[in-house]
C-alpha angles and dihedrals in degrees: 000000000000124000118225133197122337108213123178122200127178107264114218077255108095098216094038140086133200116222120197105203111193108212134175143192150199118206094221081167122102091235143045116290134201126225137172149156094249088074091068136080140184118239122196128159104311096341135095120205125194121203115285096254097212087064119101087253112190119246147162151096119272130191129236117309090007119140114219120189125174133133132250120218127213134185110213132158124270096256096064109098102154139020152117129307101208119200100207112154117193083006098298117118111232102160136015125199126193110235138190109209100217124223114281112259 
């Protein structure tokens, strides 16, 4: 997995942000795979954040050798800048990644 482009725009909520995170994969496996951005979560300080379900969140199944890109979308508040995207699939943490949540344009 590869992560992509972090982009934050204003959210019509005045203390939120959305975050558009780009992500892509390579199914390395012998058989189909599933993916999606509800396997994914935000960690920051003491909070967890789940991806904002109205986005157009990536997800599929995608067979070997497939590549598979899409973006997750997450609604946060406006004072993270930084934290964890967790891959935890059926609620088990498998992979962490540090991020920098980028200024709102």
């Amino acid at each position: 997995m590869k992560i992509g482009d972090i982009k934050t725009t204003e959210s019509v909520k005045k203390d939120k942000n959305m975050v558009s995170i780009a992500m892509s994969f390579l199914n390395n496996d012998s058989a189909p795979v599933g993916v999606g951005a509800g396997d994914f979560k935000i960690k920051s300080g003491d909070k967890t954040y789940d991806i904002f379900p109205q986005g157009n969140n990536f997800g599929d199944e995608f067979k070997p050798n497939e590549k598979l890109t899409g973006k997750a979308y997450f609604e946060l508040p406006k004072n993270v800048k930084n934290g964890t995207l967790l891959y935890a699939p059926m609620g088990k943490e498998q992979a962490s990644w540090s991020i920098t949540i980028p200024e709102a344009k």
